[in-house]
C-alpha positions as CSV (number, residue, x, y, z in Angstrom):
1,X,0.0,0.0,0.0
2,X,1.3,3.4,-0.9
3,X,1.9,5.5,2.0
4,X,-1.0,7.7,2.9
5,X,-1.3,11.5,3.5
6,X,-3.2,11.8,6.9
7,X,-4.0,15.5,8.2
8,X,-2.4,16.4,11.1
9,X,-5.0,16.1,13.1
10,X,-6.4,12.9,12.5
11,X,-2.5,11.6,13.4
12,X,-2.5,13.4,16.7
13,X,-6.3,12.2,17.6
14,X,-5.0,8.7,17.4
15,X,-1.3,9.3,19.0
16,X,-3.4,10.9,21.8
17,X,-5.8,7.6,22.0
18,X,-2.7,5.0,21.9
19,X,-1.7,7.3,24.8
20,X,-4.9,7.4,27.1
21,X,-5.2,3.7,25.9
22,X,-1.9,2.7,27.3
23,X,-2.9,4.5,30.6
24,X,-5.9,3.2,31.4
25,X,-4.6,-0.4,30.2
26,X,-1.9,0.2,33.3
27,X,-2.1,-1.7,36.4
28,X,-3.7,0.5,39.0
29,X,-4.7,3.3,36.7
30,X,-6.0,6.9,38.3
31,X,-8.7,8.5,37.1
32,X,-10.1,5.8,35.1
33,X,-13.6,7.5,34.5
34,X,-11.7,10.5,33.1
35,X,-9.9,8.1,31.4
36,X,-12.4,6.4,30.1
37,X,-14.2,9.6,28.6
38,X,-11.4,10.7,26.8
39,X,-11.1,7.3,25.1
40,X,-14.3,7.3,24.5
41,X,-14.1,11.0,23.1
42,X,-11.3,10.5,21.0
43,X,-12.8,7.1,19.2
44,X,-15.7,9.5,18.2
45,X,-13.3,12.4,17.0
46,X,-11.3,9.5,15.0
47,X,-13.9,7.5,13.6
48,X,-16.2,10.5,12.3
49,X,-13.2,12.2,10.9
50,X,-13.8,13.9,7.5
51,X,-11.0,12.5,5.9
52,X,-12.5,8.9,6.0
53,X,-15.1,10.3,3.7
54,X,-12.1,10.8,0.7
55,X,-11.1,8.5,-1.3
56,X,-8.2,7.8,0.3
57,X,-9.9,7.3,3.3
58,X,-12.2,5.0,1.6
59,X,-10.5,1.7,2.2
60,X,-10.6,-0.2,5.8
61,X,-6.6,-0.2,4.9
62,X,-6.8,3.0,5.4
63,X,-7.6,2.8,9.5
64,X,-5.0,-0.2,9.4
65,X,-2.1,2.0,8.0
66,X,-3.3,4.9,10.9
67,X,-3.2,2.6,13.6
68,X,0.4,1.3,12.5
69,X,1.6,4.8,12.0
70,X,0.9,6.0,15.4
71,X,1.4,3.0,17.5
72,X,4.8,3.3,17.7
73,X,6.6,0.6,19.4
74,X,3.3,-1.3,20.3
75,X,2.9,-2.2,16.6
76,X,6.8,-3.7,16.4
77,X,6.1,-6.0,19.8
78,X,3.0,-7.7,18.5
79,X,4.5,-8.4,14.4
Protein backbone atom coordinates (compact mmCIF):
# COMPACT_ATOMS: atom_id res chain seq x y z
CA UNK A 1 0.00 0.00 0.00
CA UNK A 2 1.32 3.42 -0.89
CA UNK A 3 1.95 5.50 2.05
CA UNK A 4 -1.01 7.72 2.87
CA UNK A 5 -1.27 11.49 3.50
CA UNK A 6 -3.18 11.79 6.95
CA UNK A 7 -3.97 15.47 8.22
CA UNK A 8 -2.35 16.36 11.07
CA UNK A 9 -5.04 16.14 13.15
CA UNK A 10 -6.45 12.91 12.54
CA UNK A 11 -2.52 11.62 13.37
CA UNK A 12 -2.52 13.44 16.71
CA UNK A 13 -6.26 12.23 17.57
CA UNK A 14 -4.98 8.67 17.36
CA UNK A 15 -1.25 9.31 18.98
CA UNK A 16 -3.36 10.86 21.75
CA UNK A 17 -5.84 7.58 21.96
CA UNK A 18 -2.73 5.00 21.93
CA UNK A 19 -1.70 7.32 24.84
CA UNK A 20 -4.87 7.41 27.13
CA UNK A 21 -5.21 3.70 25.86
CA UNK A 22 -1.93 2.67 27.33
CA UNK A 23 -2.90 4.52 30.57
CA UNK A 24 -5.88 3.19 31.39
CA UNK A 25 -4.59 -0.39 30.19
CA UNK A 26 -1.87 0.15 33.33
CA UNK A 27 -2.13 -1.70 36.37
CA UNK A 28 -3.75 0.45 38.99
CA UNK A 29 -4.69 3.27 36.73
CA UNK A 30 -6.00 6.92 38.30
CA UNK A 31 -8.67 8.55 37.09
CA UNK A 32 -10.07 5.79 35.10
CA UNK A 33 -13.63 7.55 34.53
CA UNK A 34 -11.72 10.52 33.07
CA UNK A 35 -9.86 8.07 31.36
CA UNK A 36 -12.39 6.41 30.06
CA UNK A 37 -14.16 9.60 28.61
CA UNK A 38 -11.38 10.73 26.79
CA UNK A 39 -11.06 7.25 25.06
CA UNK A 40 -14.33 7.29 24.53
CA UNK A 41 -14.12 11.02 23.08
CA UNK A 42 -11.33 10.54 20.96
CA UNK A 43 -12.77 7.13 19.22
CA UNK A 44 -15.65 9.51 18.18
CA UNK A 45 -13.29 12.40 16.99
CA UNK A 46 -11.29 9.48 15.03
CA UNK A 47 -13.92 7.53 13.64
CA UNK A 48 -16.19 10.54 12.31
CA UNK A 49 -13.20 12.20 10.87
CA UNK A 50 -13.85 13.89 7.49
CA UNK A 51 -11.04 12.51 5.93
CA UNK A 52 -12.53 8.94 5.98
CA UNK A 53 -15.12 10.28 3.71
CA UNK A 54 -12.09 10.82 0.71
CA UNK A 55 -11.10 8.50 -1.35
CA UNK A 56 -8.19 7.79 0.30
CA UNK A 57 -9.91 7.29 3.30
CA UNK A 58 -12.16 4.98 1.63
CA UNK A 59 -10.47 1.69 2.20
CA UNK A 60 -10.64 -0.22 5.78
CA UNK A 61 -6.60 -0.22 4.88
CA UNK A 62 -6.84 3.02 5.41
CA UNK A 63 -7.57 2.79 9.54
CA UNK A 64 -4.98 -0.22 9.39
CA UNK A 65 -2.11 1.99 8.02
CA UNK A 66 -3.29 4.94 10.93
CA UNK A 67 -3.16 2.62 13.56
CA UNK A 68 0.37 1.27 12.46
CA UNK A 69 1.60 4.76 11.98
CA UNK A 70 0.93 5.98 15.38
CA UNK A 71 1.39 2.96 17.51
CA UNK A 72 4.80 3.31 17.74
CA UNK A 73 6.63 0.60 19.37
CA UNK A 74 3.27 -1.30 20.34
CA UNK A 75 2.87 -2.19 16.65
CA UNK A 76 6.83 -3.66 16.42
CA UNK A 77 6.13 -5.96 19.79
CA UNK A 78 2.99 -7.68 18.45
CA UNK A 79 4.49 -8.40 14.37
Amino acid sequence: MDRLSFPDDLIRAQQQWHTTYRALAAPRPRRTTELRRRLMALSVRIYWHPFWSTPDGWSPAARVELRRLTAGDDWADAA
